[in-house]
N, C-alpha and C positions, 0 to 999 in steps of 0.2 A: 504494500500500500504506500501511494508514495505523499506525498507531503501537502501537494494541491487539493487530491480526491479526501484528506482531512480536513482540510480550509474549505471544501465545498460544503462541507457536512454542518460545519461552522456556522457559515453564511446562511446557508437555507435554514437550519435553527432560526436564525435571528430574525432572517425576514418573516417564516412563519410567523413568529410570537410577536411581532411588529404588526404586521398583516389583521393576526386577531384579536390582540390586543384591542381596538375599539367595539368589534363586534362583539367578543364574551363580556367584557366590562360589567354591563347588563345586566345580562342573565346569573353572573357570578355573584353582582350584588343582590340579585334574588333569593340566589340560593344560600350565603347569607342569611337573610332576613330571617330564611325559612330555617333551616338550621337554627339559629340565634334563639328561634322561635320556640323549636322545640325544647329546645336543650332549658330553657329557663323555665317552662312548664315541666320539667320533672321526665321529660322523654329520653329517648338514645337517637345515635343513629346508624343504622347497618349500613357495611359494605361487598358487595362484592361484584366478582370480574375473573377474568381467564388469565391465566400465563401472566406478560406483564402488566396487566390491568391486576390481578392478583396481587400480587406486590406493591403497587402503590394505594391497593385497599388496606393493605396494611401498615404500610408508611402513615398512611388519612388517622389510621385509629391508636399508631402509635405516638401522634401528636398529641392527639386531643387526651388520649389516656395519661400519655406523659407530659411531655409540654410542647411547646411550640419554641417561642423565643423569650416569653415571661414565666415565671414563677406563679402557677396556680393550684389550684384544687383539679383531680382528675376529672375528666367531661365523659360521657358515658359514653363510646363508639365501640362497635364490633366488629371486625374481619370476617366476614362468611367463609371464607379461605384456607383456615387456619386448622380445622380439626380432621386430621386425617382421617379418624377414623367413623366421624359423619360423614363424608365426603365419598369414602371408599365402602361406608356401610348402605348410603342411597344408593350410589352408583352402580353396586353389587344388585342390590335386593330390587331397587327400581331402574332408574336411567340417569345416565352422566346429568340428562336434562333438570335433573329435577334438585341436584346438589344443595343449589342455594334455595328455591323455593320452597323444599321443606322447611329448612331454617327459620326460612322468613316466617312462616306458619308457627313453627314454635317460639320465635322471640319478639316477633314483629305483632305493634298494638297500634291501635288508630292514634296519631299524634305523631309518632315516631317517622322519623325520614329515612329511605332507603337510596344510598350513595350506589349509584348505577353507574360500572365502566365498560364499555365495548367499544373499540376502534372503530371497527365494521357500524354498531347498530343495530348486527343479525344475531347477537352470542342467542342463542337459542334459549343456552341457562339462563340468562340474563334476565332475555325476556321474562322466560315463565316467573322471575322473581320480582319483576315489577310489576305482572298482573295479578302476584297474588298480594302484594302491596297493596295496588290499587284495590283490590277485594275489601281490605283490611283496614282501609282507609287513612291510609300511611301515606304521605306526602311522598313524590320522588325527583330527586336530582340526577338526571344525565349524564354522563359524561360519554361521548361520542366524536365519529369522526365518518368523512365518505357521506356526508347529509345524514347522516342520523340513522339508516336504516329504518328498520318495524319499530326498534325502540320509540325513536320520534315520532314515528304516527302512533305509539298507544299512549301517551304523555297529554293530561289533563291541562288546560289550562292553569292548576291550582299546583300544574308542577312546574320545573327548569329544565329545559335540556341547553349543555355546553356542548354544542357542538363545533369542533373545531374543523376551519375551511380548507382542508387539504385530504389527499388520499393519498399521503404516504405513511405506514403504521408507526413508523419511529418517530416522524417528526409529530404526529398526533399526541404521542405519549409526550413526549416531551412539554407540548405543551399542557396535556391532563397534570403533568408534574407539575408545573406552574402556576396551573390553575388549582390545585392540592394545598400549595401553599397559601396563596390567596384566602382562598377559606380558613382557611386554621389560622390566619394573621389577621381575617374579617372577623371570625367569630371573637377569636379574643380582644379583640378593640369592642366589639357588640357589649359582651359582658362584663369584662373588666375598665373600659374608655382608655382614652389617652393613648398613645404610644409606647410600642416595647422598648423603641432604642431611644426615645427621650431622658 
């Protein structure tokens, strides 16, 4: 690999996040509100997602549970990702599909927000775990890329989708990572006010 085709990797990062920058701004601050929402009435919020969308549901809960950039009280967030032996016990007994939607069914309450990541928009898991959301009358937050996919046509008005304006899977994530942070830098300004690095 030679030294340009990493400088190109660079560049396109930047202009992505440049690019979307005005368009997610938005809906980031919504999802926010919503989040913020929850969390101060006593709710949580689920995550999950596939491969690298998996890891940065876990990154989301390891903020919120741990900290961010302030010194606080833990915030109630869940990784749907995390227990292998849920994971490997639906997936056995039922269908890969169904991994996070059971979950959802066992921890997921009306109030609660569920943090939705899919590149595509088509993760199938995905899906079935924001309509059993929506069932349960849990708010949800997007995070998408390639126009949104199914995700974004099953998304209520009363939800967010971010979706990010490109179709390439790396540069998507990349920007889902930034928009991760985002929130977890919203919410704690939401809750606590003022500035972390003031």
């Amino acid at each position: 690999m030679n030294k340009q085709r990493i400088l190109a990797h660079f560049h396109e990062s930047a202009e992505v996040k440049i690019q979307a920058a005005s368009l997610l701004a938005q809906p980031i601050e919504q999802a926010v509100e919503l989040m913020f929402t929850a969390l101060s009435n006593g709710n949580k919020i689920l995550a999950c997602g596939n491969g690298g969308s998996a890891a940065d549901c876990q990154h989301f809960a390891a903020e919120l549970v741990g900290r961010f950039e302030r010194e606080r009280l833990p915030l109630p967030a869940l990784a749907l990702t995390t227990d292998t032996s849920i994971i490997t016990a639906v997936g056995n007994d039922y269908s890969f599909q169904e991994i996070f939607s059971k979950q959802v069914q066992a921890f997921g309450q009306s109030g609660d927000v569920l943090l939705a990541l899919s590149t595509s928009g088509n993760s199938a898991n995905v899906l079935a775990a924001v309509e059993v959301a929506l069932e349960r009358e849990m708010r949800v937050v997007a995070l998408t890329g390639k126009g949104g996919g199914a995700i974004g046509k099953l998304l209520t008005e009363a939800d967010v989708h971010i979706c990010v304006p490109h179709d390439r899977t790396a540069r998507i994530q990349e920007v889902h990572l930034l928009t991760i942070h985002c929130l977890c830098d919203g919410i704690d300004v939401a809750l606590f006010g003022g500035d972390a690095n003031d």
